[in-house]
C-alpha positions as CSV (number, residue, x, y, z in Angstrom):
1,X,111.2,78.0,153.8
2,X,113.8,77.9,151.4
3,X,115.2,81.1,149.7
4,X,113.0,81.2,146.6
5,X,115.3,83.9,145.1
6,X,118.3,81.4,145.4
7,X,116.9,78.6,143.9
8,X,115.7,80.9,141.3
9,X,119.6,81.2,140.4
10,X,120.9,77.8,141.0
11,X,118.3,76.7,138.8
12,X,119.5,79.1,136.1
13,X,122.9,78.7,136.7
14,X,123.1,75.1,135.3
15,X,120.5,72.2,134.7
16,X,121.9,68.7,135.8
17,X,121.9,67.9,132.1
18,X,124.1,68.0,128.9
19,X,124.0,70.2,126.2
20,X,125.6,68.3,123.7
21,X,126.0,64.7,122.8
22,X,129.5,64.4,124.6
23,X,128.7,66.4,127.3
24,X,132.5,67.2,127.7
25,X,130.7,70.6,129.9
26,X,129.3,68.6,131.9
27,X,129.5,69.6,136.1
28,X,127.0,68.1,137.8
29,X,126.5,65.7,140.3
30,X,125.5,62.5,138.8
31,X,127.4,60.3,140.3
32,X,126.4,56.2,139.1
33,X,127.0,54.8,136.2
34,X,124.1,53.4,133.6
35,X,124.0,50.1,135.5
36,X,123.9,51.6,138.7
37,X,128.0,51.6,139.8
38,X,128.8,53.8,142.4
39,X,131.8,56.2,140.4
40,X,134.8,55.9,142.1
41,X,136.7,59.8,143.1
42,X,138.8,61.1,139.8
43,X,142.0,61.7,142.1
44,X,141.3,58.4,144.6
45,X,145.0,55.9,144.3
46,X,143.1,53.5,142.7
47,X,142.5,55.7,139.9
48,X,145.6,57.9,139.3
49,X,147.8,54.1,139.4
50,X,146.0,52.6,137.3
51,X,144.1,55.1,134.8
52,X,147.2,55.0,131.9
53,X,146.3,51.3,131.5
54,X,142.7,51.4,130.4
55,X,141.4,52.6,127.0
56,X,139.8,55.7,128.4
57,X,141.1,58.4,125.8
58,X,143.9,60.1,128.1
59,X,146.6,61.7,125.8
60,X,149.9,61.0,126.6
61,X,151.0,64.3,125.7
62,X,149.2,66.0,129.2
63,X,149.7,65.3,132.4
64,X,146.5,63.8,134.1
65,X,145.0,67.2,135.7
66,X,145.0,68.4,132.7
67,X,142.6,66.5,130.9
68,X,139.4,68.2,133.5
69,X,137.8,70.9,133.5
70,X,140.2,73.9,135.7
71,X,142.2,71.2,136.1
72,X,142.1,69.8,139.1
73,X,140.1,66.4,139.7
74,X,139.9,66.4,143.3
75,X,137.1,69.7,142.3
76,X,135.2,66.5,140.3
77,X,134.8,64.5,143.5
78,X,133.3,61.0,141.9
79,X,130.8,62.7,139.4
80,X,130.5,61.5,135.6
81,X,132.7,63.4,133.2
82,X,133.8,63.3,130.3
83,X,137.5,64.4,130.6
84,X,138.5,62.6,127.7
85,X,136.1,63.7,124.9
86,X,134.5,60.0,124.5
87,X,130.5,59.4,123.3
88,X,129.2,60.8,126.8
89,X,129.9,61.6,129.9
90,X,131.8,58.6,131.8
91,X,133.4,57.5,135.5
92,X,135.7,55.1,137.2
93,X,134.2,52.1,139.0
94,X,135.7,49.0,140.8
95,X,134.0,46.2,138.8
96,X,136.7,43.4,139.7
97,X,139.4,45.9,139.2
98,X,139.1,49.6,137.7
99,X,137.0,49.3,135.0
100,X,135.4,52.5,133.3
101,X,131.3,52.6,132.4
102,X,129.1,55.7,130.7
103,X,126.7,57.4,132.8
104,X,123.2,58.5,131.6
105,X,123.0,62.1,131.7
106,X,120.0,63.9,130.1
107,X,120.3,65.9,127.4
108,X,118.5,69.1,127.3
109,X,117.2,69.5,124.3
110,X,114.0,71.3,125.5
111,X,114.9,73.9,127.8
112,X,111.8,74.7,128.9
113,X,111.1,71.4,130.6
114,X,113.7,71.8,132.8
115,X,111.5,74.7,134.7
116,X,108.4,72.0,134.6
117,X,111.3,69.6,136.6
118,X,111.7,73.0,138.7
119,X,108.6,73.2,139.8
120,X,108.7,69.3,140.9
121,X,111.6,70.2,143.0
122,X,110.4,73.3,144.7
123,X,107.5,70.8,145.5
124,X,110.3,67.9,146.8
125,X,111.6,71.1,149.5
126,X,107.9,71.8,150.6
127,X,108.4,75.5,148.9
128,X,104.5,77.3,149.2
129,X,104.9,80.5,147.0
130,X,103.0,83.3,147.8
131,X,101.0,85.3,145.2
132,X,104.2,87.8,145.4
133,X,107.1,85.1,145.2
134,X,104.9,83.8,142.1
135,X,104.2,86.8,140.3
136,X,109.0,87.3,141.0
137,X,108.9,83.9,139.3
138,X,106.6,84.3,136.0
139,X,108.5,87.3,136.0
140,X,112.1,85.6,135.5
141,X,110.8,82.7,133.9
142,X,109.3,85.5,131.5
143,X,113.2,86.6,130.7
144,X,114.4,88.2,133.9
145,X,116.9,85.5,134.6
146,X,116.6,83.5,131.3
147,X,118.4,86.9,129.2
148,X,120.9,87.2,132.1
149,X,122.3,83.6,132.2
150,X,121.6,82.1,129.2
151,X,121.5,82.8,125.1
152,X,120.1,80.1,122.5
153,X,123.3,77.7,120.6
154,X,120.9,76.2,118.1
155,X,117.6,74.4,120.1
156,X,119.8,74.7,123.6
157,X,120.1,77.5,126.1
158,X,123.3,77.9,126.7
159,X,124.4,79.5,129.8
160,X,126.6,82.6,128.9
161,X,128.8,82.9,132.5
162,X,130.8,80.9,134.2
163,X,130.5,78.8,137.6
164,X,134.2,79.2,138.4
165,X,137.1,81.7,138.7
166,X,138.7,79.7,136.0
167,X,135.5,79.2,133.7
168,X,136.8,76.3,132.1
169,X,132.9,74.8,132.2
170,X,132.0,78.0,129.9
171,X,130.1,77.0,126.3
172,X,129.1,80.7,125.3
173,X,129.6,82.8,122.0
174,X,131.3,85.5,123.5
175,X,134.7,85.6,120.9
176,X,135.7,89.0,121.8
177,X,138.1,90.1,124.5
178,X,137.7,92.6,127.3
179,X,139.3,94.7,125.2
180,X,137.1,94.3,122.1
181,X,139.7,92.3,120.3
182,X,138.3,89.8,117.8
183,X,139.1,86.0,118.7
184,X,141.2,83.4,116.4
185,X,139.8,80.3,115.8
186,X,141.7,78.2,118.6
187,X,142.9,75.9,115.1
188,X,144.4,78.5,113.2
189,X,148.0,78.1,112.4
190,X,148.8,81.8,114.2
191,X,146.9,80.5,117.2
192,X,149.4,79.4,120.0
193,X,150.4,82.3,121.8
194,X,148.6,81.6,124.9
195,X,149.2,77.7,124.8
196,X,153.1,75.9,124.3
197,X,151.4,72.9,123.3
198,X,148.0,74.0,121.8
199,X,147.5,71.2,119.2
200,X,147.7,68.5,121.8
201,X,145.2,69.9,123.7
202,X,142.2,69.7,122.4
203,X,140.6,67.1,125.1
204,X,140.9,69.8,127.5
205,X,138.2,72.0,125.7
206,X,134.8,72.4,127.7
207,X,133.1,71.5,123.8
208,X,134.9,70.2,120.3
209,X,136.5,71.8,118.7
210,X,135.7,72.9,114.6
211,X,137.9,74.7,112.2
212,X,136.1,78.1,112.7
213,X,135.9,77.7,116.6
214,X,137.5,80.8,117.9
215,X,134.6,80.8,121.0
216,X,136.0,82.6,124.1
217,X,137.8,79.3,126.4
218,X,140.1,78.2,129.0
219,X,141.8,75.1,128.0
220,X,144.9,75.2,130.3
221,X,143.7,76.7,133.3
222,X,145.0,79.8,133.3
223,X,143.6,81.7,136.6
224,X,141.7,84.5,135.0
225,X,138.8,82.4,132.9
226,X,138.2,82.4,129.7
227,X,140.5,83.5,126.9
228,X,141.5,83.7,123.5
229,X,144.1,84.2,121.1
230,X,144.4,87.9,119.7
231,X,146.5,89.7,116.9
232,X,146.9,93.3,117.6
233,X,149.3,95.1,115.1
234,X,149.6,98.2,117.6
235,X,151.1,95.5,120.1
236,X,152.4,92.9,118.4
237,X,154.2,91.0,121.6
238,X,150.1,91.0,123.1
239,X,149.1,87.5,121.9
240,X,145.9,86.6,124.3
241,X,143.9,88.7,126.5
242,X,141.1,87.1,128.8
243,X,137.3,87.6,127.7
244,X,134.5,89.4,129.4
245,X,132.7,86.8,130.9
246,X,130.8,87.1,134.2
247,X,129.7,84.7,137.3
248,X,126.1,83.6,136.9
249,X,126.1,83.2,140.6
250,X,125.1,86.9,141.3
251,X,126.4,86.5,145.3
252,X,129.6,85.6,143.9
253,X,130.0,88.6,141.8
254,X,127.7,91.0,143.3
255,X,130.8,93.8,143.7
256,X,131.9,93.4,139.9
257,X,128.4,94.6,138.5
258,X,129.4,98.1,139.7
259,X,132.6,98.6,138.0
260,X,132.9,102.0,136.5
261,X,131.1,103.9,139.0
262,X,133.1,105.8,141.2
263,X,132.4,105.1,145.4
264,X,134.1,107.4,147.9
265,X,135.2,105.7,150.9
266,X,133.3,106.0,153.9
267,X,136.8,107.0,156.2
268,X,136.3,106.3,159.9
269,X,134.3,103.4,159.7
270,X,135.3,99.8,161.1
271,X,132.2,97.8,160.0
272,X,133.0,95.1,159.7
273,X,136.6,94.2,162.0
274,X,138.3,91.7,159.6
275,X,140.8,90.7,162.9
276,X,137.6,89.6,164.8
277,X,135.6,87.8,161.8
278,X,135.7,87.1,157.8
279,X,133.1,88.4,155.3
280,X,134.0,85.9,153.0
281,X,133.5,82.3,152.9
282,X,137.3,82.0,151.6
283,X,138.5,85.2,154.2
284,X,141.1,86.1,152.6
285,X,140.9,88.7,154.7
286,X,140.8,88.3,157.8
287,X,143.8,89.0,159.9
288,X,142.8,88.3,163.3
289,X,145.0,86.3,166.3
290,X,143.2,82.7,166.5
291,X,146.0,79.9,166.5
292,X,144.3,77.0,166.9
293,X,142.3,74.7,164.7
294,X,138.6,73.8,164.4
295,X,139.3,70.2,166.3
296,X,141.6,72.4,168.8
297,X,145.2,71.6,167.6
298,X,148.3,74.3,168.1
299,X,149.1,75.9,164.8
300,X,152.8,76.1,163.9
301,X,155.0,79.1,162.9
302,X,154.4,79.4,158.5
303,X,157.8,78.3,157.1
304,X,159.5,81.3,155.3
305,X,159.8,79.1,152.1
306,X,157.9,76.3,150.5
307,X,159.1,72.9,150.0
308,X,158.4,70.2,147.9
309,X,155.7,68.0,149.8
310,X,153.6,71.7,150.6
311,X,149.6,71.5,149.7
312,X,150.2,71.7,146.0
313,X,146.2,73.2,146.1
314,X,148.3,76.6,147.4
315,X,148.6,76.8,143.9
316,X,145.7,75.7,141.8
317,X,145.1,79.2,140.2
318,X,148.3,78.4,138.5
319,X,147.6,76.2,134.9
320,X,149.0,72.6,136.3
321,X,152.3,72.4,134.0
322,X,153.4,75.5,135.7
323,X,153.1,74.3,139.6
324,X,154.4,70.8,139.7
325,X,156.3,69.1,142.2
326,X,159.1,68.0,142.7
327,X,161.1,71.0,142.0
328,X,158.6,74.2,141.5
329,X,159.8,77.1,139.4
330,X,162.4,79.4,141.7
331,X,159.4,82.0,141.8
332,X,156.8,80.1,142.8
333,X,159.5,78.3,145.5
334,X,160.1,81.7,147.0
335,X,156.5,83.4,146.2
336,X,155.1,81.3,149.6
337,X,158.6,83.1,152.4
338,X,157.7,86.4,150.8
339,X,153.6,85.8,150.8
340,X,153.9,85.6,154.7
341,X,156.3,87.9,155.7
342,X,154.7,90.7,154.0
343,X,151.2,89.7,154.7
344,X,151.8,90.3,158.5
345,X,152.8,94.4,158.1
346,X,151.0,94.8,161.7
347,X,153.7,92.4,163.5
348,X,157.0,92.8,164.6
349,X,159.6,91.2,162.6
350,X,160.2,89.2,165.8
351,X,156.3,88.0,166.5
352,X,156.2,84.7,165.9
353,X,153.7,84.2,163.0
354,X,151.2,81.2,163.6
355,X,147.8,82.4,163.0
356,X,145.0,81.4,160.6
357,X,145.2,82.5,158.0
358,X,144.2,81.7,153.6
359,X,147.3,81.8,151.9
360,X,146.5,80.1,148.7
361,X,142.9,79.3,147.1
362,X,142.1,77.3,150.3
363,X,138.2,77.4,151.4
364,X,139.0,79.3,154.3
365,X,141.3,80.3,157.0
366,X,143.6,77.2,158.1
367,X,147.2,76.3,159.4
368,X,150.1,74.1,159.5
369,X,149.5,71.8,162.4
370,X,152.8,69.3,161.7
371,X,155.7,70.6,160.0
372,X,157.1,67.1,160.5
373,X,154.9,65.9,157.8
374,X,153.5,69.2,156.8
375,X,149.9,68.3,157.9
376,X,147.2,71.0,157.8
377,X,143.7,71.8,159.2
378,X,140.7,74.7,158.7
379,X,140.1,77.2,161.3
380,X,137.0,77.7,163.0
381,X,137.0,82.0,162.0
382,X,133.0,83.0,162.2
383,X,131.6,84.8,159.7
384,X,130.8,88.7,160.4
385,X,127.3,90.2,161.0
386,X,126.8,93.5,159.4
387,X,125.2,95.5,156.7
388,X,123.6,93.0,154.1
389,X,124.2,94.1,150.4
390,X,120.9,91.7,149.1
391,X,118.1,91.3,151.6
392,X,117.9,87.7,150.5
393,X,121.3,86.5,150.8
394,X,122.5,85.9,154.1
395,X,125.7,86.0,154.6
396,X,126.7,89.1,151.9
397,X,127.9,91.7,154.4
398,X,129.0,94.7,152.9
399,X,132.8,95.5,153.4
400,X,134.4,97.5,155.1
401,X,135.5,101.2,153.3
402,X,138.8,101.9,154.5
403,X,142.2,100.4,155.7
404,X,142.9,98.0,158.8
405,X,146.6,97.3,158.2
406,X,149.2,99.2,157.6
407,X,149.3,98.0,154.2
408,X,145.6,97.4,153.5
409,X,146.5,93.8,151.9
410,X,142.6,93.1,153.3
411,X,140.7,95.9,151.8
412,X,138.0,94.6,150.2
413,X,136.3,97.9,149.1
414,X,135.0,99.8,146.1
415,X,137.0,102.0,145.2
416,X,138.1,102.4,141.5
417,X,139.8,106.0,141.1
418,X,143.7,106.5,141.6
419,X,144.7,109.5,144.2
420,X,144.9,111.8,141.3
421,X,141.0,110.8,139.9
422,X,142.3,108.5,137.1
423,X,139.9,105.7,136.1
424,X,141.5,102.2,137.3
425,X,141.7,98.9,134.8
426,X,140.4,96.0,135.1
427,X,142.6,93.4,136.8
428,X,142.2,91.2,133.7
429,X,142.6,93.7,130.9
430,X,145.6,94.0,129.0
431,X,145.1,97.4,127.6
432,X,145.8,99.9,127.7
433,X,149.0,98.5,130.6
434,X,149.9,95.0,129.7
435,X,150.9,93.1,132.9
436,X,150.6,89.8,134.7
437,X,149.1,90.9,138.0
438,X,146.7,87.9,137.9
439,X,149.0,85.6,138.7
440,X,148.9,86.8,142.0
441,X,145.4,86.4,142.2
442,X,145.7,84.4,145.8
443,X,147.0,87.7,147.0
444,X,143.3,89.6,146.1
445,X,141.1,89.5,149.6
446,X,138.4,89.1,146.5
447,X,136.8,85.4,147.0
448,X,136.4,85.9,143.0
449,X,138.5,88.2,140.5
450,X,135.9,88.3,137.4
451,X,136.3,90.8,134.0
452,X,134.6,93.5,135.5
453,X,136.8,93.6,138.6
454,X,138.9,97.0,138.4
455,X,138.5,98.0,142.4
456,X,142.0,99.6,144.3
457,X,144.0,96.4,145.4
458,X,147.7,95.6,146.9
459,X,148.2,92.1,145.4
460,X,152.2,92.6,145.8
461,X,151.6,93.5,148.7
462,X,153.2,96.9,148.5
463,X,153.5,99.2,151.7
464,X,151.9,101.8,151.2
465,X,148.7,100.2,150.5
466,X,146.2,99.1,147.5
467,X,146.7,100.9,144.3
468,X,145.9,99.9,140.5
469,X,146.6,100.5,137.1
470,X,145.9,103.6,135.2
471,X,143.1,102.7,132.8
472,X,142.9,106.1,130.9
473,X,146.3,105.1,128.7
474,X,148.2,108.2,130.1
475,X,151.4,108.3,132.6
476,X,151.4,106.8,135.2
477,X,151.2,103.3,134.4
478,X,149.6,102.4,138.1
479,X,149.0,105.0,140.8
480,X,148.2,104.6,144.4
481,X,144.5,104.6,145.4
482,X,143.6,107.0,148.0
483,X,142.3,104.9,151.0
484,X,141.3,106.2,154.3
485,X,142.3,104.0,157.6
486,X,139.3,102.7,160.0
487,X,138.6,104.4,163.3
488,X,141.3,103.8,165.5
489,X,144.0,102.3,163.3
490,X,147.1,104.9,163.4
C-alpha cells in the first residue's frame, strides 16, 4: 500500500497545474506539446546550438542557465516551461529541425478540484483507506496541510514554501526578511544591491513582475532561496538578506522545525556510523573507505585543484555568472585542493585519498574514475538503518549526537548553543553577524540548508570542530559548539 501520509504531502506540495496565465512557476512534468510532440531536454546539443536562432524570447543580456528556474536546465529534464516569460508554458521539439510549440497545462483556478483529481489518483495506485487514514485525510483536507503549504493569491492557493534549496519556483507573499526587514519592490530605483544587472533580469522571475512587486524571490540563483532587497540605516553596507521561507517537503526539512530549542548531545553514542553508511540521500557525510563505483570501476586519487573541464554541477549552488568555465574565479579554482585536503582530518597527509565521497551538490557519494578525461561515476554507499524520526517515512534516521572525525566536518546533529550557552544564528541571517558562510553551503553534511537552520556546523572546515555564530548580538562574533566525540573515537 502506498504511504498515504506521503502522498498527502506531494499532493500539497504542488498540483501539476499553473497558477497563472504564463505559468513562468511552472515544475512539473508535462512533458508533450499541445499537438502531442515529445519535448526535447532543455540542455540536449540540439538545443543549446541552436536555441539563439529561434524567436523564443531568450534575452541576450543572460547567459542561457539563467533564464530557468535555479538555473540550471539539466534540473528541467524535457518538461514544458516557460523560461522565457511567453503566453504559457512552452518546450523544444524536433519538427524538421528545432522548432518550439506551447504545451497545455491546466490552470488551477479552482483549487479544490485538484483534491476531487486526488482522490482519482489514490484510486489509479489501488490506495483502500481505512476509517483511520480517512478520518487523517478529512482532517488535512479540513486545513491541516492546506494552512501549512498554501495561502490564497486572489481565487488560487498558492503554495507558501519552496521545493528546492534555491526556491527559485516560490510565488508566495512573504516580503519580509529573516530578519523582519521590509522588502523593496524588485523595480525600485534603490533596488540592485543583490543583483549587477537587475533590470535585465526580469525573465528569470518565478511570476511578472509589477511596479509594487517587492514579493520575497530568487532571480539569480543565489544558494540560500529566496531574497530581497533591504535598506537598513543601522547597516547601511547590508543591502539584501534572504527571507524566511520553509521546505513544504516536511522529510526535507524535518530538523529546521526545531530551531530554537536547545538539544544536549547524547556523548557516547555511535548510532548511526557515518564510515559504514549515509543517512542522507546526498551523504554528505559519510566518510567511510569504499573506492570503487556502483558498475565496479577503481576510483582515482581527487586532484588537489580543479581545472577547467571539472563537473561544473560541483558548483550549482553558486548563481551561474559566478562559476563559469573557462577560467573560474581564483577562489572557486582553489576552493575544490583545499575542500579535499581538509575534508580527510582522519588520514595521513600521505594516504592516498580516493574514496567516495560528495564534494559538491552531487546526489550522492561518487568519484573520479578517469582523470584523462575527467570522467566520473556514483557510489553504491547504502543507506543506514537506525532510529526513525517519522514512523511513516522510511528512510529518516535520526543522526548521530556527537563527533566521528577529528574535525566533525560530518556532524549532522542538533545542537544550537555555543560552549559558553550563547544562542546560535541562523546560517542564513545577516543579523545580528553579517557574513557569507552560505556560500560554502556544499561544505554543510545538511542535504538542505533552509531559514530556520541555525544547528553547530564546521562549513570551513575548521579543526577543532563545528561551531556557529553568536546570535545574541554580543562578543564573540562565532564561538565553538561544545560537541562530544562517539564511543571509541579518541
Amino acid at each position: 500500500m502506498v504511504c498515504l501520509m506521503t502522498i498527502l504531502i506531494l499532493a500539497a506540495v504542488y498540483p501539476e497545474c499553473r497558477l497563472s496565465e504564463k505559468g513562468m512557476e511552472y515544475v512539473g512534468k508535462t512533458n508533450v506539446t499541445e499537438t502531442g510532440k515529445a519535448c526535447l531536454r532543455w540542455d540536449s546539443e540540439q538545443v543549446t546550438s541552436s536555441y539563439e536562432s529561434l524567436d523564443a524570447g531568450f534575452n541576450e543580456v543572460l547567459f542561457y542557465e539563467e533564464h530557468f528556474i535555479n538555473q540550471d536546465p539539466s534540473l528541467h529534464e524535457n518538461f514544458c516551461r516557460n523560461p522565457t516569460g511567453l503566453a504559457r508554458p512552452w518546450c523544444f521539439v524536433d519538427d524538421d529541425g528545432v522548432k518550439m510549440e506551447f504545451c497545455w497545462i491546466r490552470l488551477c483556478d479552482d483549487f479544490s478540484e485538484n483534491f476531487h483529481e486526488f482522490f482519482w489518483i489514490l484510486g489509479r495506485w489501488g490506495v483502500d483507506l481505512d476509517n483511520n487514514q480517512a478520518g487523517i485525510l478529512d482532517m488535512y483536507l479540513a486545513g491541516g496541510i492546506m494552512n501549512y503549504a498554501y495561502i490564497l493569491r486572489g481565487s488560487k492557493a498558492v503554495p507558501e514554501c519552496k521545493l528546492s534549496q534555491k526556491g527559485g519556483e516560490y510565488v508566495g507573499v512573504k516580503d519580509k526578511t529573516i530578519s523582519g526587514f521590509d522588502c523593496i519592490p524588485w523595480l525600485d530605483a534603490d533596488s540592485s544591491g543583490g543583483d549587477r544587472i537587475r533590470g535585465d533580469r526580469e525573465g528569470s522571475f518565478s511570476d511578472e513582475l509589477t511596479d509594487s512587486h517587492n514579493f520575497c524571490r530568487n532571480p539569480n540563483g543565489n544558494p540560500g532561496g529566496p531574497w530581497c532587497n533591504i535598506e537598513v540605516p543601522q547597516k547601511p553596507n547590508l543591502k539584501w538578506e534572504y527571507c524566511d521561507v520553509s521546505f513544504c517537503d516536511l522529510g526535507a526539512s524535518r530538523r529546521t522545525g526545531e530551531s530554537g530549542d536547545q538539544y544536549e548531545s547524547n556523548g557516547g553514542v555511535m548510532q548511526p556510523n557515518y564510515e559504514t553508511c549515509r543517512i542522507t540521500e546526498m551523504g554528505k557525510e559519510y566518510y567511510g573507505e569504499e573506492k570503487t563505483t556502483e558498475t565496479g570501476k577503481d576510483c582515482e586519487i581527487w586532484p588537489n585543484k580543479i581545472y577547467d573541464d571539472f563537473p561544473i554541477s560541483l558548483f550549482s549552488h553558486l548563481p551561474f555568472q559566478d562559476r563559469q568555465f573557462p577560467g573560474p574565479t581564483q577562489k572557486i579554482r582553489f576552493f575544490f585542493g583545499r575542500w579535499t585536503e581538509l575534508a580527510e582530518p582522519n588520514k595521513q597527509i600521505s594516504e592516498e585519498n580516493n574514496s567516495c565521497r560528495n564534494y559538491g551538490s552531487m546526489e550522492r557519494p561518487w568519484c573520479i574514475v578517469s582523470l584523462a578525461n575527467l570522467t566520473w561515476e556514483y557510489c553504491d554507499i547504502p543507506l543506514c538503518h537506525g532510529p526513525k524520526v517519522f514512523e511513516w517515512c522510511l528512510d529518516c534516521t535520526e543522526p548521530a549526537e556527537c563527533m566521528q572525525t577529528t574535525n566533525g566536518r560530518e556532524y549532522l546533529g542538533l545542537k544550537n548553543v555555543t560552549r559558553s550557552g550563547k544562542k546560535c544564528q541562523p546560517w542564513l541571517s545577516q543579523m545580528p553577524n553579517v557574513h557569507s558562510t552560505i556560500l560554502r553551503l556544499p561544505m554543510f553534511p545538511d542535504p538542505v540548508v533552509d531559514s530556520r537552520h541555525n544547528y553547530c556546523r564546521n562549513p570551513d572546515l575548521d579543526k577543532k570542530g563545528p561551531w556557529c555564530y553568536n546570535g545574541e548580538g554580543t562578543n564573540p562574533e562565532w564561538e565553538y559548539c561544545d560537541i562530544e566525540f562517539c564511543e571509541g573515537m579518541n
